[in-house]
C-alpha positions as CSV (number, residue, x, y, z in Angstrom):
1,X,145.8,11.6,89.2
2,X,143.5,8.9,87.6
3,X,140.6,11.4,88.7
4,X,142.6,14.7,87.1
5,X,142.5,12.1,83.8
6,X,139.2,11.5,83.7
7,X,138.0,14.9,83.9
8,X,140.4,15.8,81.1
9,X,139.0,13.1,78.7
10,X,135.8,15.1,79.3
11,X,135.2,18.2,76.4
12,X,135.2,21.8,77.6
13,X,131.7,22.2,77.0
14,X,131.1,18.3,79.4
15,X,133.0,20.3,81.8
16,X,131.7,24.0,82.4
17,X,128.0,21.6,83.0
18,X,129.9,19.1,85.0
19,X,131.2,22.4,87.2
20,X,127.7,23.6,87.5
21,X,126.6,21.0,88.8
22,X,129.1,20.1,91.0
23,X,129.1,23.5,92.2
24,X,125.6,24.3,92.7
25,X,124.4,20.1,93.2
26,X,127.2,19.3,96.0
27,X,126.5,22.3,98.0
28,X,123.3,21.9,98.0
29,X,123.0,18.2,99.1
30,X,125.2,18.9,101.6
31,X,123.6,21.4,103.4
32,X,120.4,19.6,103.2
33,X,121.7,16.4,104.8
34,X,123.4,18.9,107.5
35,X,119.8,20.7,108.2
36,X,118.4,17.4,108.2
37,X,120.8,16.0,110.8
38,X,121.3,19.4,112.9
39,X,117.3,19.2,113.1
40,X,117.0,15.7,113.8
41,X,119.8,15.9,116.9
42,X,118.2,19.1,118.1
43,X,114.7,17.5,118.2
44,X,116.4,14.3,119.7
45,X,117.6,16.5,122.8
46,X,114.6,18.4,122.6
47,X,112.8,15.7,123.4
48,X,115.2,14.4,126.0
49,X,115.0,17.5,128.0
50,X,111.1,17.2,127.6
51,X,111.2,13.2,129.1
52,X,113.4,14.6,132.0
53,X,111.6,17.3,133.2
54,X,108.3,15.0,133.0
55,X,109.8,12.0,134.4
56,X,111.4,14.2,137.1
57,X,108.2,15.2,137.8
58,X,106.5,11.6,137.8
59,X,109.5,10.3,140.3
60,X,108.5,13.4,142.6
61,X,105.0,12.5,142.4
62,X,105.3,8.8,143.7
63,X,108.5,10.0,146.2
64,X,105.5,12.2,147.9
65,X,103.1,9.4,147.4
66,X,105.7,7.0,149.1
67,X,106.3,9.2,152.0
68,X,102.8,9.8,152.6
69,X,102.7,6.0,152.5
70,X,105.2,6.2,155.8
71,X,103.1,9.1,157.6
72,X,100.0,6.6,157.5
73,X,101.6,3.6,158.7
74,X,103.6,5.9,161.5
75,X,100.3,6.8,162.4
76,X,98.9,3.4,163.2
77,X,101.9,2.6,164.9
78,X,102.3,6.1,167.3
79,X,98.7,6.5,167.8
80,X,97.4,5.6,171.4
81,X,94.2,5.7,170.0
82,X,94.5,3.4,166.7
83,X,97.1,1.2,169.0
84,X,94.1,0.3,171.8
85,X,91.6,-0.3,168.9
86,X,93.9,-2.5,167.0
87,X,94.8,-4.3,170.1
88,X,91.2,-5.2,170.9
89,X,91.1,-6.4,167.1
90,X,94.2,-8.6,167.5
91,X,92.4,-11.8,167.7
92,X,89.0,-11.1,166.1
93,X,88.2,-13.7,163.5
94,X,84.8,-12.0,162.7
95,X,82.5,-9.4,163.9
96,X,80.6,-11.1,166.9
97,X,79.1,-8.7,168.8
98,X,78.6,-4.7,168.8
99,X,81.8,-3.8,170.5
100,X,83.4,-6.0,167.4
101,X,81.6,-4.3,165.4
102,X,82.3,-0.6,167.2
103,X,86.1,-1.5,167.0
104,X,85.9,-2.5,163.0
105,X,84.5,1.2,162.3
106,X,86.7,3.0,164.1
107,X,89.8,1.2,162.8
108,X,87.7,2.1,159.4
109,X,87.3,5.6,160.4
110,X,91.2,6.0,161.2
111,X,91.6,4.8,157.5
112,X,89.1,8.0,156.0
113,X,91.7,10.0,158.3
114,X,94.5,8.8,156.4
115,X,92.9,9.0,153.0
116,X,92.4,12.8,154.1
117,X,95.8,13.2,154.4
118,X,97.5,11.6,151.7
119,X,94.5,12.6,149.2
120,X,95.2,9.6,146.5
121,X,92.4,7.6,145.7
122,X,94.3,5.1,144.1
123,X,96.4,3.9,147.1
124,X,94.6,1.1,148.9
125,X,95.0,0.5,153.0
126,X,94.2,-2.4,154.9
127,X,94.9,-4.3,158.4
128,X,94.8,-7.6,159.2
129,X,95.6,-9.2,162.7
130,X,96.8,-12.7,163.2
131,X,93.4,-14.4,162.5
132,X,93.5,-13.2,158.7
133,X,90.3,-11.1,159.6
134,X,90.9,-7.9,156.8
135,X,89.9,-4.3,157.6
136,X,90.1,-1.4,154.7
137,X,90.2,1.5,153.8
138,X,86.9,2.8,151.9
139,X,87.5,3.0,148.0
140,X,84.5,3.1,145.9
141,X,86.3,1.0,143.1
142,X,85.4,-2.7,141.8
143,X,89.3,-3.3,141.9
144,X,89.3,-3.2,145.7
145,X,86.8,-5.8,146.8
146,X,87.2,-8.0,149.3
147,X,87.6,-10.7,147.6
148,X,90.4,-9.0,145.5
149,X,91.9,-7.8,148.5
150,X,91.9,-11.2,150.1
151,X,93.9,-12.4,146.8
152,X,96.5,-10.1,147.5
153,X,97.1,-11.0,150.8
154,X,96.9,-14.6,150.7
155,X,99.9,-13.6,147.6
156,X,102.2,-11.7,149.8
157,X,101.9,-12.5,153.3
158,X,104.6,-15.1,153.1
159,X,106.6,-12.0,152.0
160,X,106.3,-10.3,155.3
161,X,108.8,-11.3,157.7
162,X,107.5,-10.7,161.4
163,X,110.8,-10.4,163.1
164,X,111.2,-6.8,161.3
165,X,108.4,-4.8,163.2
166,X,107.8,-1.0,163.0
167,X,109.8,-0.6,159.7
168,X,107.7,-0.3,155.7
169,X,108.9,-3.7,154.2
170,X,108.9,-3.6,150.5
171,X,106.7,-6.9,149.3
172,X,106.9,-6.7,145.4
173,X,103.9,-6.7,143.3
174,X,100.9,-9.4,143.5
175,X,98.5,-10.1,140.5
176,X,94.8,-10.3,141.5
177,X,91.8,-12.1,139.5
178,X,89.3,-9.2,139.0
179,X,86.7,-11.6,137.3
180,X,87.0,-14.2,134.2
181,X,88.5,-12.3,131.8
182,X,90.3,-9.0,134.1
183,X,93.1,-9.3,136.1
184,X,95.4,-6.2,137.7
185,X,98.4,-6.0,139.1
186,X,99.4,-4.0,142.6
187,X,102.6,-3.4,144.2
188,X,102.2,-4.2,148.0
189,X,104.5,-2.5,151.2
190,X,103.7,-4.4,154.4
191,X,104.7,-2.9,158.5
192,X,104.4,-5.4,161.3
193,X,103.3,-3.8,164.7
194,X,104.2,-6.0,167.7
195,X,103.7,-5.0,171.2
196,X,105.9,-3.3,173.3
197,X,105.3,-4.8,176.8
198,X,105.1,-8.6,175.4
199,X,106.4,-8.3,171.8
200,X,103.4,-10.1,171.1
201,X,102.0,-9.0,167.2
202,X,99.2,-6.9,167.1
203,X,98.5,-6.8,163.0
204,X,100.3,-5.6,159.9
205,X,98.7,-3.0,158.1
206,X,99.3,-3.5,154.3
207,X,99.7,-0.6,151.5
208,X,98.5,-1.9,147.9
209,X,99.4,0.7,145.0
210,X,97.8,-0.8,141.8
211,X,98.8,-0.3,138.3
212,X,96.1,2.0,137.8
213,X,98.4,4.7,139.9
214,X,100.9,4.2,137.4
215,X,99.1,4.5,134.7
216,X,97.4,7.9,135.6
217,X,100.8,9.5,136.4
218,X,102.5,7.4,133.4
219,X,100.4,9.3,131.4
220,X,101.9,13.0,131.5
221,X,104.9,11.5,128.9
222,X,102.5,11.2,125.6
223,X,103.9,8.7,123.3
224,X,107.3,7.7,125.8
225,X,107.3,4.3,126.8
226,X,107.8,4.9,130.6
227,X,108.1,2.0,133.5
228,X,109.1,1.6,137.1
229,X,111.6,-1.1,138.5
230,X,112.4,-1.6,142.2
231,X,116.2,-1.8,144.0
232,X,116.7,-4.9,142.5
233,X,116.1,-3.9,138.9
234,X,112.5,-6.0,138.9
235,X,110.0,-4.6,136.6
236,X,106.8,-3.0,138.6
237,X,104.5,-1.3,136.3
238,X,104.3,0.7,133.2
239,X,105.4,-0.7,129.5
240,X,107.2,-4.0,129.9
241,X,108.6,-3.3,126.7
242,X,111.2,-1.3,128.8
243,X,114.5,-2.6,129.8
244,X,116.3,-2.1,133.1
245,X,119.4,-1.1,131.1
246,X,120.8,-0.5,127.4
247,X,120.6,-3.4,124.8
248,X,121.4,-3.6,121.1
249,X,117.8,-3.2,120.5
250,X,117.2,0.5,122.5
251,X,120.2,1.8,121.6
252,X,119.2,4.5,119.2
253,X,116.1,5.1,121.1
254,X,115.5,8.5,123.5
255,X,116.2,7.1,127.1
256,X,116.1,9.0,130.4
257,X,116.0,7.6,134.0
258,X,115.0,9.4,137.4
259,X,116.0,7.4,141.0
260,X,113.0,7.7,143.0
261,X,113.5,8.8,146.4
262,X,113.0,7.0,150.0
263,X,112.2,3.7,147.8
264,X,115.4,3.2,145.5
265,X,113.1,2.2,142.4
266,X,114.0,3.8,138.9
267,X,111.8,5.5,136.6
268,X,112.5,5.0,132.8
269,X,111.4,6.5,129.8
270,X,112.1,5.2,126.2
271,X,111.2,7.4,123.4
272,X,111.5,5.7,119.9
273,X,113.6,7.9,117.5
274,X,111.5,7.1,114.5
275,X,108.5,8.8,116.7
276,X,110.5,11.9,117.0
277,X,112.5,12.1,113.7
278,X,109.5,10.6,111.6
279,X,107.8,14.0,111.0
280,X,111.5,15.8,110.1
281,X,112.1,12.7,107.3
282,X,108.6,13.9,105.6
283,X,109.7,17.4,106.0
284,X,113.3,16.6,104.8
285,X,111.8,14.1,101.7
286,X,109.0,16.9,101.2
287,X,111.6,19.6,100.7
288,X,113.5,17.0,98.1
289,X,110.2,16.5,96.0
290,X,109.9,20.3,95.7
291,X,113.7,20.9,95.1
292,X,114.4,18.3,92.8
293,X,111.9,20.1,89.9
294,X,113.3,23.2,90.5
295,X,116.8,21.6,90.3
296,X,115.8,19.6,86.6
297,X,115.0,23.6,85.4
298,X,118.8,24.7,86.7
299,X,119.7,21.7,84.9
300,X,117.8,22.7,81.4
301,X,119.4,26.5,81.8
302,X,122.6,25.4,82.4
303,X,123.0,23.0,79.6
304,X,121.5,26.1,77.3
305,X,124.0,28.6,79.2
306,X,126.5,26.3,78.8
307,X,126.0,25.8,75.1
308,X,126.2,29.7,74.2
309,X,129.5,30.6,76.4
310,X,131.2,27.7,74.5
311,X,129.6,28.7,71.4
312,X,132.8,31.1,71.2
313,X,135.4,28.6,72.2
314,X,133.8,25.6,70.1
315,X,134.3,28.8,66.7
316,X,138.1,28.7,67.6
317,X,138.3,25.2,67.8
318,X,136.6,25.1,64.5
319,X,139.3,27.4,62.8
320,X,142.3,25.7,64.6
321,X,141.5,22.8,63.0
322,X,140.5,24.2,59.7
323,X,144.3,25.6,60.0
324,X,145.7,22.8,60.4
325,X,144.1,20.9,57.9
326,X,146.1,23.4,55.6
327,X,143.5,26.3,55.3
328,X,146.1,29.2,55.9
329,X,143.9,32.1,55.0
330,X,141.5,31.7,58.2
331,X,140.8,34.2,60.7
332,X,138.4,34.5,63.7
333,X,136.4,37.3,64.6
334,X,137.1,40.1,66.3
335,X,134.1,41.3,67.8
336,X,133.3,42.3,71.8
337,X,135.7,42.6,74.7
338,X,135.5,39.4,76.7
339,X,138.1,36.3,77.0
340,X,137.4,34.6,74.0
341,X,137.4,37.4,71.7
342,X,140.9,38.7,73.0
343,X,142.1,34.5,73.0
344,X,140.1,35.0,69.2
345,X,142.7,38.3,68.5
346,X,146.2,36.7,69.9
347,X,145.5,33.9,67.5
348,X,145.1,35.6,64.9
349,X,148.4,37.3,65.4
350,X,150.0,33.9,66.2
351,X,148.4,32.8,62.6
352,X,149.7,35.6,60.8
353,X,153.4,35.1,62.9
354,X,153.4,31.4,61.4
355,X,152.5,32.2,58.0
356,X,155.3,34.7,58.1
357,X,157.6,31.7,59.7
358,X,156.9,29.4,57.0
359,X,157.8,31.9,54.4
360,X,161.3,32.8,55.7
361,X,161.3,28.8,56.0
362,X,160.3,28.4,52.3
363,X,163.0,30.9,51.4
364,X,165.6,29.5,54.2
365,X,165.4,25.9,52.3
366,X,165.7,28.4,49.1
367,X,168.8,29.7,49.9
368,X,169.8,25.8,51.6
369,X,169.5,24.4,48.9
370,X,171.7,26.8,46.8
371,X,174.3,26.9,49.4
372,X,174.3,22.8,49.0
373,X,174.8,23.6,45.2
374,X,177.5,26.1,46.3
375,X,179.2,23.8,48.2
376,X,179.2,21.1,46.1
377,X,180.7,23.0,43.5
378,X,183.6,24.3,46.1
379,X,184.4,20.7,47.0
380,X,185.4,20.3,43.4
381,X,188.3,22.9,43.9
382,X,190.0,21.3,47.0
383,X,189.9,17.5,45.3
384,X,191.1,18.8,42.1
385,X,194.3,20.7,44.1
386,X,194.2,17.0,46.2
387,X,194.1,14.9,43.0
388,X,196.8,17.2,41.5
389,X,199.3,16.4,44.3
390,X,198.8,13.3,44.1
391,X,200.2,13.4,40.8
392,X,202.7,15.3,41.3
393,X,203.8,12.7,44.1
394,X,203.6,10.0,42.4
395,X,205.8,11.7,39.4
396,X,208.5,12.6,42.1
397,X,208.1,8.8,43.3
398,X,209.2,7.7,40.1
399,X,212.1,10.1,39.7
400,X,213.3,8.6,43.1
401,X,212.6,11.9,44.3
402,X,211.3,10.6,47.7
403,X,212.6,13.4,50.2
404,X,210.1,15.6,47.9
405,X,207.6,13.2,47.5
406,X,207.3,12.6,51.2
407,X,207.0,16.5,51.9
408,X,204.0,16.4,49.7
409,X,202.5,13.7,51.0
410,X,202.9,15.1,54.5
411,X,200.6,18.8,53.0
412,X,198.3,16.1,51.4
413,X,197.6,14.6,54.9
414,X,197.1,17.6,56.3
415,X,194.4,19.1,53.8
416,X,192.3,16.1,54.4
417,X,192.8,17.0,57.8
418,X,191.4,20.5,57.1
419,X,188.9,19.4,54.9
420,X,187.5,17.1,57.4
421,X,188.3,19.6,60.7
422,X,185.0,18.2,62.5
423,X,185.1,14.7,61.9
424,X,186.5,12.9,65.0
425,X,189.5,11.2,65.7
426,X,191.8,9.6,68.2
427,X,195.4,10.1,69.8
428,X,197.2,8.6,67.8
429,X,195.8,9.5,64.0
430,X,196.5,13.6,66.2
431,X,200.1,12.2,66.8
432,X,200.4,11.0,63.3
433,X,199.3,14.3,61.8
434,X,202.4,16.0,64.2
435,X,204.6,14.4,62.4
436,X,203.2,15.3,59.2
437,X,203.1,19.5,60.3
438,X,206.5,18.8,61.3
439,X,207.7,17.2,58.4
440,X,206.4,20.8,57.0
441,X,207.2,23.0,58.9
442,X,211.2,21.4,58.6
443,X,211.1,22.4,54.9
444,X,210.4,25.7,55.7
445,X,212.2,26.5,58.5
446,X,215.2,24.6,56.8
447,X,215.9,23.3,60.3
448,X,215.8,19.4,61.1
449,X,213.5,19.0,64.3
450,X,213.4,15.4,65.8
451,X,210.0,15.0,67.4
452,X,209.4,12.0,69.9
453,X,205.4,10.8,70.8
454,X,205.4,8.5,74.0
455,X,201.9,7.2,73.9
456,X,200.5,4.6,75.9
457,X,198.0,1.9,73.7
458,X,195.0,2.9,76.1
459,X,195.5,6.4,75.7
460,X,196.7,6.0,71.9
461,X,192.8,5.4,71.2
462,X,191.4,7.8,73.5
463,X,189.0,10.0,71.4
464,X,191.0,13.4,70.6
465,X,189.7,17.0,68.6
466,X,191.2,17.1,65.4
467,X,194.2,19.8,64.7
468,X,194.3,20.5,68.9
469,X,197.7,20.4,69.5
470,X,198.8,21.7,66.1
471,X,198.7,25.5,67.7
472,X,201.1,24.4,70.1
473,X,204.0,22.9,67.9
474,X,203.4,25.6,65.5
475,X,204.5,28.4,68.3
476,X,207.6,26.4,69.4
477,X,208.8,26.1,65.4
478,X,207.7,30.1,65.5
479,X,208.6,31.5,69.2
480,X,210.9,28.4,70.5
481,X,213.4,27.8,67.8
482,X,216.1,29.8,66.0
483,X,219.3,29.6,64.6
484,X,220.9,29.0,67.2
485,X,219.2,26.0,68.7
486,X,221.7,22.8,68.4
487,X,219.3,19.7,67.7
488,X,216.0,20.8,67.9
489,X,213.9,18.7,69.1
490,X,210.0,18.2,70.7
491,X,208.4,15.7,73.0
492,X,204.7,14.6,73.5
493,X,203.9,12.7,76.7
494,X,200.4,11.5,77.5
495,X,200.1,9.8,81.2
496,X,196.8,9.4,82.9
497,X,196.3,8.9,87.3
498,X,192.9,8.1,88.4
499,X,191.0,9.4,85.3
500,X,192.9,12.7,84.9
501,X,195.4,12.9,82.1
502,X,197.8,15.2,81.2
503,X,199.5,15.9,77.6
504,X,203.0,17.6,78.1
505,X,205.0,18.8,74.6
506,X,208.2,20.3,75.5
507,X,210.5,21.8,73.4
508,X,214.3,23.0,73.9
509,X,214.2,25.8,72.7
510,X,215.1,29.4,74.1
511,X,212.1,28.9,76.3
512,X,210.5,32.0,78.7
513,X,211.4,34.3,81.8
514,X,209.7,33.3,84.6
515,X,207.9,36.2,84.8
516,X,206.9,35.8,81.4
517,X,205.4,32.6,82.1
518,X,203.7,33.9,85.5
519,X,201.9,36.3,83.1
520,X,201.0,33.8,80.6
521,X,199.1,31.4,82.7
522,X,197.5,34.0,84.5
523,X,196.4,35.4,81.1
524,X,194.9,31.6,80.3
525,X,192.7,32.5,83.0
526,X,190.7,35.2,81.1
527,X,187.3,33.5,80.4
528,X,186.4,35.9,77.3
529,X,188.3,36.3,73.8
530,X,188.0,39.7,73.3
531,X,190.6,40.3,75.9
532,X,193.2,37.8,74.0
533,X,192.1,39.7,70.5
534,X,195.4,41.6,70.6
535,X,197.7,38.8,71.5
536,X,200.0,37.3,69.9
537,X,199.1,33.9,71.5
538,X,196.0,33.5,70.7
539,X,196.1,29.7,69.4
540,X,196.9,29.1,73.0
541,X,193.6,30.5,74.3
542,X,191.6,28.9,71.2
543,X,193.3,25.4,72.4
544,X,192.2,26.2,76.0
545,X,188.3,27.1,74.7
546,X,188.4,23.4,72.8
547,X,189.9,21.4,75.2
548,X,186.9,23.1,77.8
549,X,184.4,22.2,75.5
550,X,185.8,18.4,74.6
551,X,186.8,17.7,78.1
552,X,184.9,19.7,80.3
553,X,185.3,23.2,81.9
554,X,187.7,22.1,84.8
555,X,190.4,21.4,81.9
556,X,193.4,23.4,82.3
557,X,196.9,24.7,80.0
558,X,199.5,25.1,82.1
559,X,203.3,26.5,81.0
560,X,206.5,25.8,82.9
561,X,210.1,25.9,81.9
562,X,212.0,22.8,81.5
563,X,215.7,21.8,82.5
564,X,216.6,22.2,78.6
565,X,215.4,25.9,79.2
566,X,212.9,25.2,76.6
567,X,208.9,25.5,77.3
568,X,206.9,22.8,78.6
569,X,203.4,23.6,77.7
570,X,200.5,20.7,79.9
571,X,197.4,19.7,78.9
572,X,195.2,18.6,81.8
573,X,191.8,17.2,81.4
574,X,189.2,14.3,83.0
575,X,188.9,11.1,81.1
576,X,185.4,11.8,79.1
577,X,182.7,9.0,79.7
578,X,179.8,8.7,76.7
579,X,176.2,8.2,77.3
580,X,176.6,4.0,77.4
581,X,179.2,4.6,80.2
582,X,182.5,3.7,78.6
583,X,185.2,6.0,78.4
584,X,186.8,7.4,75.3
């Protein structure tokens, strides 16, 4: 709601560019920051499936490499030929004679057969019996002298336990001195061959797989940070900025792992995401530089198209206030077909409908004002006849004529009463002018009615309609009495049970057949006047519409015979509560 507000506090004109540029702006931005985030995920997996295939292909690599690492040392340990060579090198500490010598090249030579087969120039082979005395494989490569090769074995043959023959022993890596200011790192495998007929150990033949192997097939994956750990999660080679598993600070980063086979070592790439999404954020901020002018010149239009469609609306505003300000001759113009033009044209009828309004009002307060005139001078008539009585009272007063004196006073009360119809009043003053109608209606009747009010002092206040219940004692002096009636007389009896009270005036008079009164109550049932136009009862129904209007729509007349054989006629109506919650 405080939103709705705001925008209203806004002008038309603040709002139609406001639209626009929510309209045109939001979109916009929106679906640039979606592109921008669609592209970066799709790049993101992109390049995840890229790392997978590669490192897939990397983890294949060095699973062939490691099981062409197990057909060269099963070879030395099935061949007959290799096994009687290495068993006359068992004990040779150095190369004494020519059949030493013969037996060093030949265990050489079975090395260039290996090499042949597993075709990796990289992987380094040597044997060395129980002396220490070191026969390898021919690499041309300044990495793999004997000096660095005796470096890696005097590092890992702790490692080797000798109880575990004829099975590839997993060392760990070894880091080798290449000169003063070069030093490389090599994983090492070791296999122990004992004899069979004395279990007596004949050599181990050591496998040394340096970094630089790593680093050639590490080098497939580009930019990817990619490294090898063994079973136990120990790092081996590649980027050591690599972690065995997820922290806090590679989480966003491109990560994809590959279990190498036969060895239980993991391969695992990590691919920075502001490598990969670095060239869509230039793209993305590119595309902003060159929208963002474009956008400034929607801007200047729209302010200029906004300007000329509430050039029209800003006209009418213009008039509407020059209207009001008391300029009653304006019009607007009337020219095209659109909105404003037809908004222009029902105004103008509007202004032409008020000036016509405030002309029958001028001529309204006209005519008030000589009805007030007319009324004043009608007042005179009633006070003079008032004022006249009066006299004429007071003259019987002092004649001692009080019997007549009282009559007049009684018609005095009741033209006050008349002249003040819609003034309110209470029960009692109603009560009081009863007596005074009766008082009356005795001299004209020339019959002496007693009338007796039971009232209790609750009720006696209750706010009442003036001249109400006048109707009713005027049709029992009419219908109810005649010549015949013994002591006339009339009751009022006001009683109230849990906020509904009921008014019953009896008379004794000749009263009604039952019949008669079945029809009258059912004829207090008709809703609409027109229907009681003909009848002769028609104060009845005029009581009945008051009483509804006073009291409330559920208020009822009722007539019933009496045990006198007079007429009873009831009053029923709810208590009426005012606005502050008393009741009158």
């Amino acid at each position: 709601m405080r939103r709705i507000n705001l925008l209203s506090s806004f002008t038309f004109y603040r709002r139609i560019q406001l639209s626009f540029l929510f309209l045109i702006l939001l979109p916009t931005v929106v679906a640039s920051f979606l592109n921008y985030s669609i592209t970066q995920k799709s790049a993101m997996e992109k390049n995840f499936l890229s790392n997978q295939t590669l490192i897939t292909v990397i983890a294949n690599n060095i699973s062939k490499m490691i099981d062409d690492m197990t057909y060269a040392s099963n070879f030395f340990i099935q061949d007959e030929n290799i096994r009687k060579q290495l068993l006359s090198f068992m004990k040779m500490a150095r190369i004494e004679s020519s059949d030493d010598l013969e037996t060093y090249i030949k265990i050489k030579g079975f090395f260039n057969q290996v090499d042949v087969k597993t075709m990796n120039p990289d992987i380094l082979m040597f044997w060395t019996n129980e002396e220490g005395f070191i026969v390898q494989s021919y690499i041309d490569n300044p990495n793999f002298e004997p000096e660095v090769i005796k470096q890696q074995y005097e590092d890992v043959k702790s490692r080797v336990d000798m109880s575990k023959p004829n099975i590839l022993q997993w060392l760990g890596t070894a880091q080798t001195l290449i000169n003063a200011k070069t030093s490389s790192n090599s994983y090492l495998l070791a296999r122990v061959l004992k004899s069979s007929s004395d279990d007596q150990q004949i050599g181990t033949l050591f496998i040394s797989i340096p970094d630089r192997y790593f680093t050639k097939s590490f080098s497939q994956l580009g930019s990817s940070k990619l490294a090898v750990f063994d079973a136990k999660g120990l790092f081996i080679a590649g980027n050591p900025d690599v972690s065995y598993s997820t922290s806090a600070n590679n989480r966003g980063n491109i990560r994809n792992e590959s279990t190498i086979q036969y060895s239980g070592w993991k391969l695992i790439s990590e691919t920075p995401k502001a490598l990969v999404t670095s060239e869509i954020k230039k793209s993305f901020f590119l595309t902003l530089l060159i929208v963002i002018p474009f956008f400034l010149v929607f801007l200047l239009i729209s302010i200029i198209v906004a300007k000329r469609l509430h050039r029209p609306i800003r006209r009418l505003q213009s008039g509407v206030k020059q209207f009001g300000n008391g300029n009653r001759s304006i019009r607007f113009e009337e020219s095209g077909k659109d909105e404003i033009t037809e908004l222009g044209r029902t105004l103008n009828i509007m202004l032409n409908q008020i000036n016509q309004l405030i002309q029958n009002i001028e001529q309204e307060q006209e005519q008030k004002r000589e009805l007030e005139f007319q009324a004043l001078y009608s007042q005179i008539r009633p006070h003079f006849l008032l004022n006249t009585l009066n006299s004429i009272k007071c003259n019987l007063a002092i004649d001692n004529e009080m019997i007549h004196s009282q009559k007049i006073d009684s018609l005095m009360s009741l033209l006050r009463a008349y002249m003040k119809f819609n003034e309110p009043t209470n029960l009692r003053n109603e009560c009081k002018l009863l007596i005074s109608y009766v008082d009356i209606m005795q001299m004209r009747s020339d019959m002496e009615v007693e009338i007796d009010i039971q009232l209790s002092p609750l009720l006696a206040e209750m706010s009442f309609p003036k001249l109400l219940l006048q109707p009713i004692v005027e049709n029992a002096f009419v219908h109810g009495f005649n010549e015949d009636i013994v002591q006339p007389r009339i009751s009022l009896q006001a009683e109230m049970e849990e906020g509904w009270i009921e008014i019953r005036i009896a008379d004794n008079g000749i009263g009604m057949s039952e019949d008669k009164i079945k029809k009258l109550n059912s004829d207090l049932q008709i809703s609409e006047g027109e229907e009681w136009q003909s009848y002769k009862r028609v104060g009845l129904w005029n009581v009945l519409q008051r009483l509804k209007m006073t009291f409330g729509s559920n208020s009822s007349i009722e007539c019933v015979g009496n045990e006198v054989g007079g007429l009873t006629i009831v009053l029923g109506f709810h208590q009426k509560v005012d606005e502050g919650g008393s009741t009158c």
